[in-house]
C-alpha positions as CSV (number, residue, x, y, z in Angstrom):
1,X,0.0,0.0,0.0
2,X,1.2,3.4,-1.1
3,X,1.2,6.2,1.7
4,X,0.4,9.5,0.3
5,X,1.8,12.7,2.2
6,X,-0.8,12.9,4.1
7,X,-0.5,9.5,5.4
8,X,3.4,9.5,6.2
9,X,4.0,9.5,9.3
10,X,5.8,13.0,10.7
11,X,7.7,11.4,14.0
12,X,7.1,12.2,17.2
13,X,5.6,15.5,18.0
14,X,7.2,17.8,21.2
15,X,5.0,18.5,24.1
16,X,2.5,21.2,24.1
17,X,4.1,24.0,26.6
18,X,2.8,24.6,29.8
19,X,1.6,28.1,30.9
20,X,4.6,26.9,33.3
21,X,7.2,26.7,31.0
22,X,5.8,29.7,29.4
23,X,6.2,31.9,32.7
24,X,9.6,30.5,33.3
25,X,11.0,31.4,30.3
26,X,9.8,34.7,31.0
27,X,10.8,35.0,34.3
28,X,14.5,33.9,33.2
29,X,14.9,37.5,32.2
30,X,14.9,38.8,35.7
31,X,11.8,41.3,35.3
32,X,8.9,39.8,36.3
33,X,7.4,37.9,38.8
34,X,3.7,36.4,39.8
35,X,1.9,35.6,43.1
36,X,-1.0,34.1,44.2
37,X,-2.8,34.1,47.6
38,X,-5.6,31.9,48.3
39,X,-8.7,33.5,50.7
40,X,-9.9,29.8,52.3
41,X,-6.9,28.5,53.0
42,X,-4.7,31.5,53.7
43,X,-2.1,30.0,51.7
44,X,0.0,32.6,49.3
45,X,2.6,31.5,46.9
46,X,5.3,33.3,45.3
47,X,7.1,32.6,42.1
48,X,11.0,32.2,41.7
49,X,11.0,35.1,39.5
50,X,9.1,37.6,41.8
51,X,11.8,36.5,44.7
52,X,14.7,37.3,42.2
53,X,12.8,40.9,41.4
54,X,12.2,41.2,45.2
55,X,16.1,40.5,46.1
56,X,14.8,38.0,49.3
57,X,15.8,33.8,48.9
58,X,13.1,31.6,48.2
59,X,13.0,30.6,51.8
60,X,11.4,33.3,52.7
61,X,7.5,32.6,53.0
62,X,5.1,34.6,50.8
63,X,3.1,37.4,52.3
64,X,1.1,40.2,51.0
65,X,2.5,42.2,54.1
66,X,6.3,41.3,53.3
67,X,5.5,42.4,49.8
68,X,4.0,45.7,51.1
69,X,7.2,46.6,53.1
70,X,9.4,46.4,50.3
71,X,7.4,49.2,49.0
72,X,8.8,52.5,49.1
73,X,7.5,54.6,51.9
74,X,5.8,57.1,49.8
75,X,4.3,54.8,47.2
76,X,3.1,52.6,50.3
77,X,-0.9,54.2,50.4
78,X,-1.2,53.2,46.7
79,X,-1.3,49.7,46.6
80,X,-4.3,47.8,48.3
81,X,-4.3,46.7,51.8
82,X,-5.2,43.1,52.7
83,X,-8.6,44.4,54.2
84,X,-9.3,46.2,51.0
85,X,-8.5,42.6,49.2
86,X,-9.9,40.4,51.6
87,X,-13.4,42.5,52.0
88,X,-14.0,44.7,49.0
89,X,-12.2,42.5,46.4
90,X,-10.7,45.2,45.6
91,X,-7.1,45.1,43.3
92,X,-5.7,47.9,40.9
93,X,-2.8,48.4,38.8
94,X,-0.2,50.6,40.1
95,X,3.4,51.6,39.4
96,X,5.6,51.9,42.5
97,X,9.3,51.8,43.6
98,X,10.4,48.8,46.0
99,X,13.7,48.9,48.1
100,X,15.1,45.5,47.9
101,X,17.0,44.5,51.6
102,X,20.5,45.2,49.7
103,X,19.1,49.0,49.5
104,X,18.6,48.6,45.6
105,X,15.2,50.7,44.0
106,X,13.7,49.2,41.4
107,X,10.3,50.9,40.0
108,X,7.9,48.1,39.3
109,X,4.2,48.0,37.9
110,X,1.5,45.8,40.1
111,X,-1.2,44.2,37.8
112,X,-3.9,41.8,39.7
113,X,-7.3,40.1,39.4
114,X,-9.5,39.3,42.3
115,X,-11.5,35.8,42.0
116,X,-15.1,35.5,43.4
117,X,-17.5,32.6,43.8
118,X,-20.8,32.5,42.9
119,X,-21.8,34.4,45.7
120,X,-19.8,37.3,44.9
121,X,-17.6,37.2,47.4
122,X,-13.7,37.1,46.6
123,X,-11.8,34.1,47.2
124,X,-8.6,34.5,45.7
125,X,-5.9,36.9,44.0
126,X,-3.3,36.6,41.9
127,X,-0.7,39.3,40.8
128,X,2.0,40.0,38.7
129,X,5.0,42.3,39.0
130,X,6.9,44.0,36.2
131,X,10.0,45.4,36.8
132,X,10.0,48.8,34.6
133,X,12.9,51.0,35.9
134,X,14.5,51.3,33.0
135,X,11.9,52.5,30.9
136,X,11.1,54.6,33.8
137,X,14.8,56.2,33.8
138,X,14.4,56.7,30.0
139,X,11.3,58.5,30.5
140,X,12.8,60.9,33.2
141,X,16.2,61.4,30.9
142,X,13.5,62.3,28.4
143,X,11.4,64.7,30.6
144,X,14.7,66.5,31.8
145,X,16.2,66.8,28.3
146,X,12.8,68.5,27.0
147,X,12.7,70.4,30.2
148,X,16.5,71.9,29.8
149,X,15.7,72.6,26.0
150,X,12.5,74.9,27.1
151,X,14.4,76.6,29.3
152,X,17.7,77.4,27.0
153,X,14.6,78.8,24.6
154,X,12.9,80.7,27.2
155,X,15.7,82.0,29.0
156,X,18.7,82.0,26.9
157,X,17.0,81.8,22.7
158,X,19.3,78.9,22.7
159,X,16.9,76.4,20.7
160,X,18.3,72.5,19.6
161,X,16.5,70.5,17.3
162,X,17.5,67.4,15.5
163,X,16.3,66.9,11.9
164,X,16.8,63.8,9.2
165,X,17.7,66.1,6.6
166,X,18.6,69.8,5.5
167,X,17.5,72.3,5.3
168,X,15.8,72.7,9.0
169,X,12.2,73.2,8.7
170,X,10.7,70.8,12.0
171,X,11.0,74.1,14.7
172,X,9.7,73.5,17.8
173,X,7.1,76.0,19.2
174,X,9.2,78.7,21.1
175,X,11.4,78.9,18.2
176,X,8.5,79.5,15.9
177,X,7.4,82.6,18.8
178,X,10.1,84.1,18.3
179,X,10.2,84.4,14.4
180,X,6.3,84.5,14.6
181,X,5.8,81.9,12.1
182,X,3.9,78.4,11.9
183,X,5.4,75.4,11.3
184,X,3.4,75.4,7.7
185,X,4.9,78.7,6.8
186,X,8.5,77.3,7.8
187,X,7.5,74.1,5.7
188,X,6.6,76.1,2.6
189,X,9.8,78.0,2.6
190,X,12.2,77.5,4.9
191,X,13.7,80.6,4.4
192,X,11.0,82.4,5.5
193,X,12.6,83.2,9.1
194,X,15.5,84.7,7.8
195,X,15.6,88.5,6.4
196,X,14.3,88.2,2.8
197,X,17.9,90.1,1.7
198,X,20.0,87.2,2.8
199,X,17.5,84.4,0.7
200,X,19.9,84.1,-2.0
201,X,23.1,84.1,0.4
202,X,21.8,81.1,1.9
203,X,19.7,79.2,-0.4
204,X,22.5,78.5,-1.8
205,X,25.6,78.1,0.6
206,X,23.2,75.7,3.0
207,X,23.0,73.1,0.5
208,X,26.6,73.6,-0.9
209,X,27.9,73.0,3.0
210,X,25.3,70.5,4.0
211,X,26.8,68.7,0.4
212,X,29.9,68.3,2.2
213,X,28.7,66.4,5.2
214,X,31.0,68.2,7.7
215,X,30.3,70.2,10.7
216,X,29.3,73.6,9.3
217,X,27.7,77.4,11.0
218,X,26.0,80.3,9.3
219,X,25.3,83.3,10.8
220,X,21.6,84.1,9.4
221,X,19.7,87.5,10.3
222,X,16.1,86.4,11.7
223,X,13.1,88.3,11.3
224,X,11.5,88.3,15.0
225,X,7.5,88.2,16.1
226,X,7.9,91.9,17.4
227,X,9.0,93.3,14.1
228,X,12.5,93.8,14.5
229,X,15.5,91.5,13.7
230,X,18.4,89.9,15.4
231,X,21.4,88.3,14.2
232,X,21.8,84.3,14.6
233,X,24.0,82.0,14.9
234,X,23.5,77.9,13.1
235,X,25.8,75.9,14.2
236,X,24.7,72.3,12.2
237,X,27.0,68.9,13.1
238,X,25.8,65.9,11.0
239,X,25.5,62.8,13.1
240,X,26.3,59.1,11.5
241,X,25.6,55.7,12.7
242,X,28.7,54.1,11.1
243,X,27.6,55.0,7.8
244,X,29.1,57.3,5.2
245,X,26.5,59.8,5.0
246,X,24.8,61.6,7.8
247,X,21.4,59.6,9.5
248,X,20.3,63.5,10.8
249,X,21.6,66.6,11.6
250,X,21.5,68.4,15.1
251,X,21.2,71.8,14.9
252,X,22.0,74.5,17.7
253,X,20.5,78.4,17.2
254,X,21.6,81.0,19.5
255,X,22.2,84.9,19.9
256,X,25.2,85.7,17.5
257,X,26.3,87.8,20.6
258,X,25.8,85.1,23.3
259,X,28.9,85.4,24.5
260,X,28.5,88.5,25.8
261,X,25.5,87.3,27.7
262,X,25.9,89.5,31.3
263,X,26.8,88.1,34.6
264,X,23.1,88.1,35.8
265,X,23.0,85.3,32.9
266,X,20.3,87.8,31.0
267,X,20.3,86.9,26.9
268,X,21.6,90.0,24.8
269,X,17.8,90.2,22.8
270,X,16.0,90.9,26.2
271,X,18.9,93.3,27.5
272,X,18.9,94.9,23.6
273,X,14.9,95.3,23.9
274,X,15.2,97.2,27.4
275,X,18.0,99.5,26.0
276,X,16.2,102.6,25.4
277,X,17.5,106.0,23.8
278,X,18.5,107.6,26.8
279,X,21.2,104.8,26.8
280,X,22.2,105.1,23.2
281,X,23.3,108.4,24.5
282,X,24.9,107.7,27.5
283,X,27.0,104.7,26.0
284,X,27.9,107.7,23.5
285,X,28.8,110.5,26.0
286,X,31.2,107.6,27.8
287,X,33.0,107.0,24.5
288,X,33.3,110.9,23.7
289,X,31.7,109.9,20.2
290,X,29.5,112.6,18.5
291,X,26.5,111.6,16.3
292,X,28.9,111.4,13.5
293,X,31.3,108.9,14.9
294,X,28.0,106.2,15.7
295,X,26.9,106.5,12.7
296,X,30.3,106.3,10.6
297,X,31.1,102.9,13.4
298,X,27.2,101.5,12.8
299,X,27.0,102.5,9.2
300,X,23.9,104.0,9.6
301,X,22.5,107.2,8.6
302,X,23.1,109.9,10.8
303,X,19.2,110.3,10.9
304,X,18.5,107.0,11.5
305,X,21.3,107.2,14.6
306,X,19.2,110.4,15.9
307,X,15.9,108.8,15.3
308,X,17.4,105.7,17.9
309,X,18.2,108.1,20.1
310,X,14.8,109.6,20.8
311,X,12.8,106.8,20.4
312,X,11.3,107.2,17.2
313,X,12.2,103.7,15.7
314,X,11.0,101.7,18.9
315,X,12.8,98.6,20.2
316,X,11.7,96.4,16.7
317,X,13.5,98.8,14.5
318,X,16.0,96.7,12.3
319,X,19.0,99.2,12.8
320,X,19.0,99.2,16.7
321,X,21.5,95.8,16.4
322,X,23.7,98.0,14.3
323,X,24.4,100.4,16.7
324,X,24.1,98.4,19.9
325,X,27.2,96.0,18.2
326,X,28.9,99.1,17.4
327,X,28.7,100.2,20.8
328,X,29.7,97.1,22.1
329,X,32.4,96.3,20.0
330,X,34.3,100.3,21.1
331,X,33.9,98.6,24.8
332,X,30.3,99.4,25.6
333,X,28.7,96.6,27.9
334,X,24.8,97.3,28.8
335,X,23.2,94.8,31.7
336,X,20.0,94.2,32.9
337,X,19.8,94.9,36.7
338,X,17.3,94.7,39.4
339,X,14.0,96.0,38.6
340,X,14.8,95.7,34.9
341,X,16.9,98.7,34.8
342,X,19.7,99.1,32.2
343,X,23.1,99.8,33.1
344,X,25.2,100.9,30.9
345,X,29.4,101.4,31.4
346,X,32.8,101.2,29.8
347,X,34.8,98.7,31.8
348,X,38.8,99.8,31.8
């Protein structure tokens, strides 16, 4: 008789797994662990792997209570009591920290289900624990990172973002408040934050350096929410994962003058926005300079210097950085102090 494939015999087949083996092989990774406690007996049993994620021998016996005290004190009042087990059946999932006896914290989530009988009355639990303190550490590193970034924007105009490609066009929010654009705007022309006189500067050198796939800055002039403008600097690094050509590009935009950022730690655009034409004149009287010489150092109109000095151009006028760099660069330094005064001197 002829066996068709069908028929042939395919050997003997391997054992079906047991949940078991299933939660052993699971458990073998060191971050989990189950338990069970039974309400008519009293009897409560613990698995290897929640004694390995608790740091006690297997010895020990299982208890709800011992399983409480290796909570952290202030995470303690979130997890379930045994009267709130025992009586109300009641068991939610929580994420808490535990202090293992060797002083080690580990952050864990606590998943249960309560079992009743027909009456409705709960007669067992069982519980699982999930050790998560990695992905907990990530998510802090992450929260800190965006925090820090907010603050270099809001305090400092210091903004980082990391793109796949260039040229930048993904701004986050506080950069996009300062330029008073949207990220569709940006997106449509990503020149658009940049005085419309420098498009064809950089439209072209930011692909020709990009091209090259070295570390590269520019130094555009940005067009700010108020009005006014400030100068920039773009300082772009290409970042590679072993590969030839760049996987992304990290991007850092500050003040071009940052380094001149007071000892208070007040960034030069909110100093330069407080410095008023009473101070143009002062920094002037202090350097002996007449209208002339500001003018001839800012390469401004002499108008447009006198208009500065009485206020007629207001803080968003595009030639106030002229003439504030100017200042600076014959020795002028102006700082923000108490009560958002401006001071303004010629150190020696």
């Amino acid at each position: 008789m002829t066996q068709t494939p069908q028929d042939e015999d395919p050997g003997p087949r391997p054992a079906d797994p047991s949940s078991r083996d299933f939660m052993r092989l699971i458990e073998a990774f060191g971050l989990t662990g189950a338990w069970r406690w039974d309400f008519a007996t009293g009897r409560q049993v613990w698995s290897s792997g929640l004694y390995r994620l608790l740091g006690l021998p297997e010895s020990e016996p299982a208890s709800y209570e011992r399983l409480l005290g290796l909570v952290h004190p202030a995470d303690r009042d979130v997890l379930e009591d045994a009267a709130q087990i025992l009586q109300g059946g009641i068991f939610g999932s929580h994420t808490v920290r535990l202090i293992r006896p060797d002083g080690t914290a580990r952050t864990v989530v606590s998943r249960g289900e309560v079992f009743f009988d027909a009456d409705g009355r709960p007669v067992a639990v069982t519980g699982v624990l999930l050790d998560v303190t990695d992905r907990e550490r990530l998510a802090e590193l992450h929260r800190l990172e965006q925090q820090r970034r907010v603050s270099l924007a809001r305090q400092a105009q210091v903004f980082i973002y990391t793109e796949p490609t260039l040229p930048l066009t993904e701004y986050g929010p506080d950069f996009l408040a300062l330029v008073g654009l949207t990220r569709d705007a940006v997106k449509a022309n990503w020149l658009d934050p940049i005085v419309p006189e420098e498009w064809p500067r950089w439209r072209e050198e930011v692909p020709r350096l990009a091209a090259l796939g070295r570390p590269f800055s520019i130094t555009p002039t940005l067009r700010l929410a108020g009005g006014g403008t400030a100068p920039f600097r773009m300082t772009l690094v290409p970042l590679r994962d072993g590969t030839a050509e760049p996987v992304c590009w990290t991007a850092v935009i500050a003040p071009l003058e940052s380094e001149t950022v007071d000892a208070g730690g007040t960034p030069p655009l909110q100093i330069d926005q407080a410095v008023e034409g009473c101070h143009l004149r002062a920094a002037r009287g202090l350097l002996d300079w007449t209208l002339n010489d500001l003018a001839k150092a800012s390469g401004l109109s002499l108008s447009t210097v006198r208009r500065l000095e009485e206020d007629s151009e207001g803080p968003a006028s595009r030639s106030r950085p002229h003439v504030l760099a100017a200042l600076r660069q014959a020795g002028i330094v102006f700082t923000l102090v108490e009560g958002g005064t401006v001071a303004v001197a010629r150190p020696e």
